[in-house]
Structure formats: structure tokens, C-alpha cells
C-alpha positions as CSV (number, residue, x, y, z in Angstrom):
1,X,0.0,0.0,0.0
2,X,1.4,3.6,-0.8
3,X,2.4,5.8,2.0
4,X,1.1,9.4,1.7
5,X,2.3,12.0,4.3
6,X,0.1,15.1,4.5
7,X,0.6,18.2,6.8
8,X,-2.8,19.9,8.4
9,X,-4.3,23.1,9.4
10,X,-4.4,22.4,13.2
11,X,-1.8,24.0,14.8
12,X,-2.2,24.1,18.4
13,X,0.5,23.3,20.4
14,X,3.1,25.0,17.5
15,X,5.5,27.2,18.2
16,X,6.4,29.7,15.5
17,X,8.8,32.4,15.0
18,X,8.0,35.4,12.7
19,X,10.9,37.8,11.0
20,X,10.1,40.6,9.3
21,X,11.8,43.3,7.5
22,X,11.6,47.0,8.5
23,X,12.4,48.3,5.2
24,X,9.1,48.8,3.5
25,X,7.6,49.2,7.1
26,X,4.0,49.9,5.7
27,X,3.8,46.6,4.3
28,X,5.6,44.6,6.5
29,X,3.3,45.4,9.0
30,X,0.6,44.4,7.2
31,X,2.3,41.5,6.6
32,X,2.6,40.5,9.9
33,X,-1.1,41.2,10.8
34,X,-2.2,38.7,8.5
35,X,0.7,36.2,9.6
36,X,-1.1,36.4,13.1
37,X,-4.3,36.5,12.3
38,X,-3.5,33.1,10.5
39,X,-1.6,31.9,13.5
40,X,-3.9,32.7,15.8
41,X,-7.1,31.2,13.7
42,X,-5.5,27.7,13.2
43,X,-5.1,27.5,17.2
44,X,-1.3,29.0,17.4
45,X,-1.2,30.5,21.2
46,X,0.2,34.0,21.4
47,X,2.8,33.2,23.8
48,X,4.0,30.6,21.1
49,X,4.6,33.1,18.7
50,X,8.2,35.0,18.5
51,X,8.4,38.0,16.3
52,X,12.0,39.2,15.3
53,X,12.4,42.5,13.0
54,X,15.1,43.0,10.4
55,X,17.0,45.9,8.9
56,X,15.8,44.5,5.4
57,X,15.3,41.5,3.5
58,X,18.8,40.7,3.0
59,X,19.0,40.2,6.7
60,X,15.9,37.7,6.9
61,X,17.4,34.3,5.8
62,X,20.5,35.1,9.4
63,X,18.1,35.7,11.7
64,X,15.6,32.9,10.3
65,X,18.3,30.3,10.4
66,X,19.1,31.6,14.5
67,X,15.6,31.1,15.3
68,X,15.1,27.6,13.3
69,X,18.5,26.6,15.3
70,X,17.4,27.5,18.7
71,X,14.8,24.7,19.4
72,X,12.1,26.9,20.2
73,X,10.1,26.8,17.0
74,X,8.7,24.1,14.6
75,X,8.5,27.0,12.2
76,X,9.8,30.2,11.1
77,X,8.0,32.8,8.8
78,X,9.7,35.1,6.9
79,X,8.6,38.5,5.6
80,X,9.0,42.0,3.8
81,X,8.7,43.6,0.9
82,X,11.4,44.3,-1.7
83,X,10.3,47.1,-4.7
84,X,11.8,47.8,-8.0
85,X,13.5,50.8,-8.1
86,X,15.8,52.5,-10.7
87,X,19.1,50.2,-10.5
88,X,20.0,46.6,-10.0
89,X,19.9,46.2,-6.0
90,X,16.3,44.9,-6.2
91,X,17.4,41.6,-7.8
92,X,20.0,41.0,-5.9
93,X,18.4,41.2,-2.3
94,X,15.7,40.0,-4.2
95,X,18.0,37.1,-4.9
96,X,19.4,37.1,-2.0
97,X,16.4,37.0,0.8
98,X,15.6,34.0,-1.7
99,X,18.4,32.1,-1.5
100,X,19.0,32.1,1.8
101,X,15.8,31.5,3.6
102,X,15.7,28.1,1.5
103,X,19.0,27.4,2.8
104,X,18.3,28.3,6.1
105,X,15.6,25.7,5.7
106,X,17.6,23.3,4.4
107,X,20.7,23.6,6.7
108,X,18.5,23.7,9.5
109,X,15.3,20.8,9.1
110,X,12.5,23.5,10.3
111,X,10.3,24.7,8.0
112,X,10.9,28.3,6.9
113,X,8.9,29.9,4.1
114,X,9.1,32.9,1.9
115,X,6.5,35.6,2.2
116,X,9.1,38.5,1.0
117,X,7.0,40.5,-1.8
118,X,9.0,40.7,-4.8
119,X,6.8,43.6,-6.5
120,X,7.6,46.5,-9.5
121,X,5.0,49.2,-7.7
122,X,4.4,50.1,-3.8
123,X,0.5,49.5,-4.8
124,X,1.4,45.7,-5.9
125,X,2.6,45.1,-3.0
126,X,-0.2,47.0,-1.0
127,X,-2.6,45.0,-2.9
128,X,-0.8,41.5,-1.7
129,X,-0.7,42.9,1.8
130,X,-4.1,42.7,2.7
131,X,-5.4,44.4,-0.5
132,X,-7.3,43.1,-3.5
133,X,-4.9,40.0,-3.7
134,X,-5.6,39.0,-0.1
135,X,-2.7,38.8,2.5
136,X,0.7,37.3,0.8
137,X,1.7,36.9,5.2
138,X,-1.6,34.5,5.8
139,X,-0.5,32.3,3.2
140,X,3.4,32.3,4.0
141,X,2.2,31.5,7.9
142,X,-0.6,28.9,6.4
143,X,2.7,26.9,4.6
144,X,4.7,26.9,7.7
145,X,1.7,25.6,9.6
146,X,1.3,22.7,6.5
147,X,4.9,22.1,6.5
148,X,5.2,21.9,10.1
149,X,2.9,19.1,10.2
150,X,4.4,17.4,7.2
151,X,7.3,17.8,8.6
152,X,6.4,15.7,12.3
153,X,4.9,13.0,10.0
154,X,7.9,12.2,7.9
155,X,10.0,9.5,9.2
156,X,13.2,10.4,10.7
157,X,16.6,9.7,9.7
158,X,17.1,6.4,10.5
159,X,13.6,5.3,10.9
């Protein structure tokens, strides 16, 4: 018979860590709102929550990979916002924040996902935090939740 291993929506008893970048405050903000509103509708108790606030998304993916390291979270959340503007820096934090928030999930075993807009106009990324393209935070804390529960179903190494 074939295996299938699922994660689920119940949450309670997860603990979760959220980092979030100050740059683009606005939206990060509003980011984070809808982060905890998710958290806190799938049964995640406040005092199991950790917020931690960046600089910028280039600093998400270090302090991500601290949190997922200390053994107090099943799950990490990362968030922000990076706009377009005139010259080449937005690809490469872009890029960056990327990169290194999958291998901060990879080096580490705990689920961290990506809810860093990537977005050509402030109003894009207003309207995917919290606007017309619902909340781009809910969904990144939704995954973590998913994968966090995936995660305690897979066997372990060794198993």
C-alpha cells in the first residue's frame, strides 16, 4: 500500500517564530497582521509566537536560520517587501532574501517559508498585503503551519 504523508491546518501546540523586515515598514506590518491572524485562527497560542524584525530582506534568511537553530520553534516565517526601483539592487536582495531563507531551511530541518513580496509598484505590494490580492503573510504562515505538520509526520533519519 502507498504511503502518503500530509501536513494539516491544526496547529495548536506550534510554536512559531516570525521575521520581518523593516524596510518597506507599511507593508511589512501588514504582513505580519495577517501572519497572526492566521496563526492565531489555526489554534497558534500567542505566547508561542516569536516576532523578530530585520533591517531589510537581506538580513531575513541570518536571523531565520538563529531562530530555526534554537529549538524553540517548529516553524519560522519570513517577511517583507522588496520594490523595484531604478538600478539593479532589487534583484540582488531580491535574490538574496531567496536564497538564503531556502538554505536556512535546508541547513537547518524546520520549516521556513518565503512571504518577502518581490513587486515592481508600492500599490502591488499593497494590494498582496491585505489588499485586492488578499494577504501574501496568511498564506506564508498557512505553509509553515502545512509544512510543520508534514514535517512531524515524515519519518526520521534512520527510521
Amino acid at each position: 500500500m502507498t504511503r502518503t504523508y500530509e501536513g494539516g491546518y491544526d496547529a495548536r501546540g506550534l510554536r512559531v517564530a516570525v521575521v520581518v523586515s523593516r524596510f518597506n515598514d507599511t507593508v511589512g506590518r501588514r504582513l505580519l497582521d495577517g501572519a497572526l491572524d492566521c496563526l492565531r485562527r489555526h489554534a497558534v497560542a500567542d505566547d508561542d509566537v516569536g516576532v523578530a524584525w530585520v533591517p531589510g530582506a537581506f538580513e531575513l534568511p541570518l536571523a531565520a536560520k538563529r531562530l530555526a537553530l534554537s529549538g524553540e520553534y517548529d516553524a519560522v516565517v519570513c517577511l517583507g517587501a522588496v520594490i523595484r526601483g531604478e538600478t539593479p539592487h532589487f534583484d540582488h536582495v531580491a535574490s538574496a532574501a531567496a536564497t538564503g531563507v531556502a538554505r536556512a531551511a535546508l541547513d537547518t530541518g524546520v520549516p521556513i517559508t518565503f512571504g518577502v513580496l518581490t513587486c515592481d509598484t508600492p500599490e502591488q505590494a499593497e494590494q498582496r498585503a491585505g489588499g485586492k490580492l488578499g494577504n501574501k503573510g496568511f498564506e506564508a504562515a498557512l505553509a509553515a503551519i502545512e509544512m510543520a505538520g508534514l514535517m512531524a509526520s515524515l519519518p526520521k533519519s534512520g527510521d
